[in-house]
N, C-alpha and C positions, 0 to 999 in steps of 0.2 A: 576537667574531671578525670582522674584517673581511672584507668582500666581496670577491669574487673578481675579479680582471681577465684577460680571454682575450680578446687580439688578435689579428684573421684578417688576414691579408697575404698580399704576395707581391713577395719582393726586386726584382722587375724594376716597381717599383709605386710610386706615391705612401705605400704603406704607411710607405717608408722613413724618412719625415718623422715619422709617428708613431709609429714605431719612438724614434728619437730623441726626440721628447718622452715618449714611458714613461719612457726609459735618464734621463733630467731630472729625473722625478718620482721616480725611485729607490723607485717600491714595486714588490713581485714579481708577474707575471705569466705566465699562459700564452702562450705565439705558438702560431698554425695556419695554418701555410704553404699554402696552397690554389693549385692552376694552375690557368689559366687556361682554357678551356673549360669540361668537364662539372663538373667539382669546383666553380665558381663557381655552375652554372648547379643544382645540385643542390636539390631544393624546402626540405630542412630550411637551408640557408644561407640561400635565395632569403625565408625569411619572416623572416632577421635582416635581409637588404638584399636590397631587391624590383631592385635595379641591378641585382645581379649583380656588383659587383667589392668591389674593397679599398681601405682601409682599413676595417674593422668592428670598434668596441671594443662588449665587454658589459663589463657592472661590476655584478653582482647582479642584479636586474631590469632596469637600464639600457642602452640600445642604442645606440649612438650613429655614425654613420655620417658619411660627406664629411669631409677631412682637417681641414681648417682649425673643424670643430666637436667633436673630435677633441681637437683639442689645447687649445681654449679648456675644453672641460668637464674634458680631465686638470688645467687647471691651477686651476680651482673645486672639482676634487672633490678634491685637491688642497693647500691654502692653505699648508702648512708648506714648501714645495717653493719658495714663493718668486716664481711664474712669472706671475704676474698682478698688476698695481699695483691699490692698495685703490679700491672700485666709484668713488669722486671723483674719479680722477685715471688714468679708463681711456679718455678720450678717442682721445688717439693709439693707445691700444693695440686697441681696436677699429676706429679708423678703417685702419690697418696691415693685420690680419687680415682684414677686409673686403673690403683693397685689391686683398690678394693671391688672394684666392680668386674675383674680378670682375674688376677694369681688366687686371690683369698676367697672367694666366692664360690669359682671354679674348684676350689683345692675341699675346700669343708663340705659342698655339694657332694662330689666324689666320697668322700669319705664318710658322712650320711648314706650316701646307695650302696656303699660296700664296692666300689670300682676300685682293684686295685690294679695301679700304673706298673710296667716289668719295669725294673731298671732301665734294661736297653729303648725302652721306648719312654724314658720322662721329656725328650728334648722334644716330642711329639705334643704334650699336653700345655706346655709353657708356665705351667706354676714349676716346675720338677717333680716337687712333694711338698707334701702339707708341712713336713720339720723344716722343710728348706724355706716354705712361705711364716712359717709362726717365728724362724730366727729373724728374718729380715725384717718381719713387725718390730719384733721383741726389741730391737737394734732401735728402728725410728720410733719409736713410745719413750726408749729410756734415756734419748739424747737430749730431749728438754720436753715442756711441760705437754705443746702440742706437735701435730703433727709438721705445721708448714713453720715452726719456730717457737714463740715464745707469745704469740696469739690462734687466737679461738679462728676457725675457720670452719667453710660448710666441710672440709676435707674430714675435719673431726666428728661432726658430727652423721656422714657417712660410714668411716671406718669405724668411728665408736662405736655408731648404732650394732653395726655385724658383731664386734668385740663382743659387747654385752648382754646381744643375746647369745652367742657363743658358751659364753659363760655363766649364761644361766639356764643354757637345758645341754650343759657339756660337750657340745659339738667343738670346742675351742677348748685347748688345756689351759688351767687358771694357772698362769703365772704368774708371779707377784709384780712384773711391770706391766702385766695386762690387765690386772686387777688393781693397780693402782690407778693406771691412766682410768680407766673406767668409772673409779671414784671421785678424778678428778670433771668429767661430764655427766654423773646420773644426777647429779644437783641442782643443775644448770636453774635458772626458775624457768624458760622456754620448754626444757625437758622433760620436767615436773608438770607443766600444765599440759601438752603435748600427753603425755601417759594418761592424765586424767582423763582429757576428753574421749582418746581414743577407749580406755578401759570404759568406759559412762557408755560407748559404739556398740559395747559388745553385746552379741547376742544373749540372751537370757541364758539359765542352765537348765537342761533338762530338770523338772521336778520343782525349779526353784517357782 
């Protein structure tokens, strides 16, 4: 019998990224929709992630926590799903994943708080600047279809995830190769059903 998958989230969350890599991997799992305050902070969650937040996949004994590791181990635990090139030829797909969970993350963070880096101290931060990390995106989006080559990988749909919301509450300039790659994953049908559930999670509206 295979092991069980129960993913804790929370639609207003980075969750939704691994959400979408689940809907990818097409095996069944639990979600447990957890808010944000005491339900996060609750001691039996607190000893699957001492954070406190979400994304949290178990898989049997396995815990596995922070997005972008998340979806690298869905797509090892994984291998029929397709979503990771074989261990020789995973350079860019690590270097990608990496990217986005450091230089790019780190860089639009900053730039969201209003932290600006002096010149003399960008060798300090390790992204440099946000123009320095959106040319080196810009560069691996426009050299082929996806990130680790010319298939689909979790790499993509990590950095995509960021890209797109980037680009849809402007934290990320819409460039037209960042807006193109992006149209080539909002489609996906993983991606599509992934958005659904998650939007169906969401809290009610005031008044609604």
């Amino acid at each position: 019998m295979a092991e069980a998958l129960t993913f804790y989230t929370n639609p207003m969350s980075r969750g939704r990224i691994a959400r979408w890599m689940l809907e990818e991997v097409g095996e069944p799992y639990r979600a447990v929709v957890l808010g944000y305050g005491p339900p996060m902070q609750d001691p039996e969650y607190r000893r699957l992630n001492p954070m406190a937040k979400v994304p949290t996949l178990v898989h049997g004994e396995t815990v596995v926590t922070e997005c972008a590791a998340v979806c690298a181990y869905l797509a090892d635990a994984f291998p029929a799903a397709g979503l990771a090139p074989e261990p020789a030829r995973r350079g860019a797909y690590y270097r990608w994943l990496f990217f986005g969970a450091g230089p790019l993350e780190a860089a639009v963070t900053n730039q969201a708080l209003g932290v600006e880096v002096p010149d003399e101290k960008r060798g300090f931060v390790g992204y440099g600047s946000l123009p320095r990390v959106l040319d080196t995106l810009e560069t691996a989006v426009s050299g082929s279809d996806y990130l680790a080559g010319d298939r689909f990988t979790a790499a993509d749909v990590y950095v995509g995830s960021q890209l797109g919301f980037g680009l849809r509450f402007g934290s990320i300039e819409a460039r037209p190769a960042f807006t193109a790659y992006w149209q080539r994953l909002e489609g996906r049908p993983a991606a599509v059903r992934a958005r659904e559930l998650d939007d169906a999670a969401m809290p009610p509206k005031e008044g609604a």
